[in-house]
C-alpha positions in Angstrom: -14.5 19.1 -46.0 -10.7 19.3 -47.3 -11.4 17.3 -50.1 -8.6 16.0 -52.9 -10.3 15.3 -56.5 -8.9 11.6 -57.7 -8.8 9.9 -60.8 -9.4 5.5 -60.0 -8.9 3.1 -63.1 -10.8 0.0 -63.0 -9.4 -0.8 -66.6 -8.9 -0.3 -69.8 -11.8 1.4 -70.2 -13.1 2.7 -67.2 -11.4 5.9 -65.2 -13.9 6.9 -62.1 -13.9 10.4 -61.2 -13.7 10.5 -57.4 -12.9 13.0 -54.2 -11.3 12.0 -51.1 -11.6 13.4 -48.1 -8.8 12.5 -45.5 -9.4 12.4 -41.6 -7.3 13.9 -39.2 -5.9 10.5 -37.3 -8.6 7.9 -39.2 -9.2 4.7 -37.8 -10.1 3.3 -41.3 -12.2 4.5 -44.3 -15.6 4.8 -45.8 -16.7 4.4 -49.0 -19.9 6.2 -49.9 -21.7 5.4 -52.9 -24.8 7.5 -55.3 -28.2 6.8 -56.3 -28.9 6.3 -60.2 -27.2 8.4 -62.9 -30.0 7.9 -65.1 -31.9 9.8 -63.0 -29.4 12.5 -62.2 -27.4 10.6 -59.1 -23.7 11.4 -58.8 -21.6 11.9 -55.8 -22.5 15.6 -55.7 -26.3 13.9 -54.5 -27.4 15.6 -51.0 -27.3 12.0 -49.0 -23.8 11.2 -50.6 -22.7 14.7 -49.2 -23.7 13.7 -45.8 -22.6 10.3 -45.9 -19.6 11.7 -46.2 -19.7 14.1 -43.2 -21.2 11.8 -41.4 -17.8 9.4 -41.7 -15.4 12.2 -41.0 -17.5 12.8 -38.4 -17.4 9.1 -37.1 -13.2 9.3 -37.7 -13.6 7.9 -41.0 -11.6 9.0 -44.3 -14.1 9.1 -46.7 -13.6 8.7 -50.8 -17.1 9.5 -53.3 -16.7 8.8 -56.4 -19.0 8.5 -59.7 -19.9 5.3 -61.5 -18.9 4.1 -64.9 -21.0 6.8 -67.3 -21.6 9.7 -64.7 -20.2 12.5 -64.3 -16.3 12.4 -65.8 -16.4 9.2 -65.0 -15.5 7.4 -68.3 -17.2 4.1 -69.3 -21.4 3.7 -69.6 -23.4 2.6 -67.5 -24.4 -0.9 -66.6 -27.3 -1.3 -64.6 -25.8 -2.2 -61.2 -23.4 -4.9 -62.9 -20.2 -3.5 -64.0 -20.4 -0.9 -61.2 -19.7 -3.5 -59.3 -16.3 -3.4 -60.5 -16.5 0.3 -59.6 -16.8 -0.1 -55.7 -14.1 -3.0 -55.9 -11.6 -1.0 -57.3 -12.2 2.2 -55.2 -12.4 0.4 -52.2 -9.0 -1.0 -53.4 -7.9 2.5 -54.0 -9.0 3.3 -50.8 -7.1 0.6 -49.0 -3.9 1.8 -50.6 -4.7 5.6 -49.4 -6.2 5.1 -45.8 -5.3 1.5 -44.7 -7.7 0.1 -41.8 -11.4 -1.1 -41.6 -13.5 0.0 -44.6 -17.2 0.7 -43.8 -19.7 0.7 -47.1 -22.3 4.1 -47.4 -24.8 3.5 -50.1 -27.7 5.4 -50.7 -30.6 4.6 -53.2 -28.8 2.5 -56.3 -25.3 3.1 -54.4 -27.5 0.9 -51.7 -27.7 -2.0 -54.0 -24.7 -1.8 -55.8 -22.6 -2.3 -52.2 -24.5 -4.8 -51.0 -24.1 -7.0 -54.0 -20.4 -6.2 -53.9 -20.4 -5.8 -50.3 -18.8 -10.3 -49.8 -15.9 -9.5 -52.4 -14.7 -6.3 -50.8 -12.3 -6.7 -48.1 -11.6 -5.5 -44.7 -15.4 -4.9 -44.3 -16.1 -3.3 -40.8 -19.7 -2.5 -40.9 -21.8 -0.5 -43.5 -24.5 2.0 -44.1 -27.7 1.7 -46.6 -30.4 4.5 -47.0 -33.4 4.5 -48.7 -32.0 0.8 -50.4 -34.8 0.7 -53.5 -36.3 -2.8 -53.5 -38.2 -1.5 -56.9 -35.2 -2.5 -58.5 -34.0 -6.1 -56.6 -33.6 -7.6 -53.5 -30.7 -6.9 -51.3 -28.5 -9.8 -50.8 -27.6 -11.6 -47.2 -25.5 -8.9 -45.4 -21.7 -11.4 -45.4 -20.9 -12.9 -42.2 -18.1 -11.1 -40.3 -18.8 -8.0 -42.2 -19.7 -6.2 -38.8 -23.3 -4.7 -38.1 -25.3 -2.9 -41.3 -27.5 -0.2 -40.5 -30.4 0.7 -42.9 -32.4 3.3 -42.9 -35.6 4.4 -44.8 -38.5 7.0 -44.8 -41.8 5.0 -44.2 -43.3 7.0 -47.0 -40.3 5.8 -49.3 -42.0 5.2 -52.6 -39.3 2.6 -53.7 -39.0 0.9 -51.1 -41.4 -1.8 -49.1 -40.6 -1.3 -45.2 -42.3 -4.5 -44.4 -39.7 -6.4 -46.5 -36.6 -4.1 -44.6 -38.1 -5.2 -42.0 -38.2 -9.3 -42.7 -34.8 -8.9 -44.1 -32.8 -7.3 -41.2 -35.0 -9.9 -38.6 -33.8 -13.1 -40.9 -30.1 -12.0 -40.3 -30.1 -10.8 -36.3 -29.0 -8.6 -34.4 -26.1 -7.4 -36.4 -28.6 -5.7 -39.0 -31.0 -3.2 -37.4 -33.6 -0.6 -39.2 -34.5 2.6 -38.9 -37.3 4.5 -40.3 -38.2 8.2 -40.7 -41.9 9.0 -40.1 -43.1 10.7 -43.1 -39.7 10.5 -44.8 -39.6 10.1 -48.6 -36.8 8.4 -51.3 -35.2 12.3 -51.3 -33.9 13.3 -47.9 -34.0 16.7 -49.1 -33.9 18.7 -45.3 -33.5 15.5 -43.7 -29.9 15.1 -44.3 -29.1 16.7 -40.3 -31.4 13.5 -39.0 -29.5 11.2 -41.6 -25.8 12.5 -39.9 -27.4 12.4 -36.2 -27.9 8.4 -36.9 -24.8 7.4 -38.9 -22.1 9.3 -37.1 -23.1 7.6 -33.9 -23.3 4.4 -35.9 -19.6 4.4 -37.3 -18.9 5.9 -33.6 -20.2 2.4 -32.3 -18.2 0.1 -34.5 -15.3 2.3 -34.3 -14.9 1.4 -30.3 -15.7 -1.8 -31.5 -12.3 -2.1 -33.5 -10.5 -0.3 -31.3 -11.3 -2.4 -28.3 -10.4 -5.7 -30.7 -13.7 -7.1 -30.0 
């Protein structure tokens, strides 16, 4: 990755820390999002890492960044709320830097955090959540015309409830499918090839779809 460190005020208060990586003749962006920083997430977290090669992969440009509080991020952290704000403003960042679709990578907390941002952030093509951790909240309806949402879990995901991943993506269609990893945990950790082998064919997928202006 040829990656550019960034600096992304929200406000006053708040400067996000981020890196972005641009593609070689992108067809739009992706915006890929970490698990807690109270438990040691930031955008240097293994799945954030291969989100991220997974979009350049897919001919995405792809921009991590940390929330409010982590990392030189500036700010404090607000339990999914104000970081809210966060993924707004990047993605508005974003917009200004590599104009097109945006798709929407969250992994763990990042999960959550984009999908309760995910029906004020424009330009939405499609999105990406991994290991989403229904411990801590549902996720919200996916928004209509927001392109397909992929989700994908371990079955042996100790945050999660796959039966409830399950309900969720039937209730909204075929525009939100689920896959699961058998005897994959919250972690990823030497799972992050099989994470790239899904997503990169994913944003492949809705990539033709923009292209062919269906």
């Amino acid at each position: 990755m040829s990656e550019r460190r960034v600096s992304i005020a929200v406000d006053e208060q708040v400067t996000l820390e981020g890196g972005f990586n641009p593609a070689a003749s992108a067809w739009g962006a992706a915006l890929a999002l970490h698990p807690h920083p109270l438990y040691g997430g930031s955008m240097h977290n293994n799945v954030v890492l291969a989100l991220v090669r997974a979009a350049l992969a897919g001919g995405l440009s792809a921009l991590r960044f940390n929330f409010r509080g982590a990392g030189r991020s500036t700010g404090r952290h607000e339990d999914g709320v104000g970081e809210q704000a966060d993924v707004l403003a990047a993605a508005a960042w974003l917009a200004g830097q590599a104009p097109g679709p945006l798709v929407l990578l969250g992994y763990s907390f990042g999960a959550l955090v984009g999908a309760r941002a995910a029906d004020r952030t424009p330009g939405l093509a499609g999105g990406v959540w991994v290991s989403p951790p229904l411990v801590l909240g549902e996720l919200p309806p996916w928004p209509p015309g927001a392109g397909p949402l992929l989700i994908i879990t371990g079955d042996r995901d100790e945050f999660t409830d796959v039966g409830r991943l399950r309900a969720y993506a039937a209730a909204q269609g075929a525009r939100i499918s689920l896959k699961t990893r058998a005897g994959g945990d919250h972690f990823w950790w030497g799972g992050e090839s099989a994470l790239n082998g899904q997503i990169a064919p994913f944003i492949l997928e809705i990539s033709r779809t923009f292209k062919s202006g269906s």
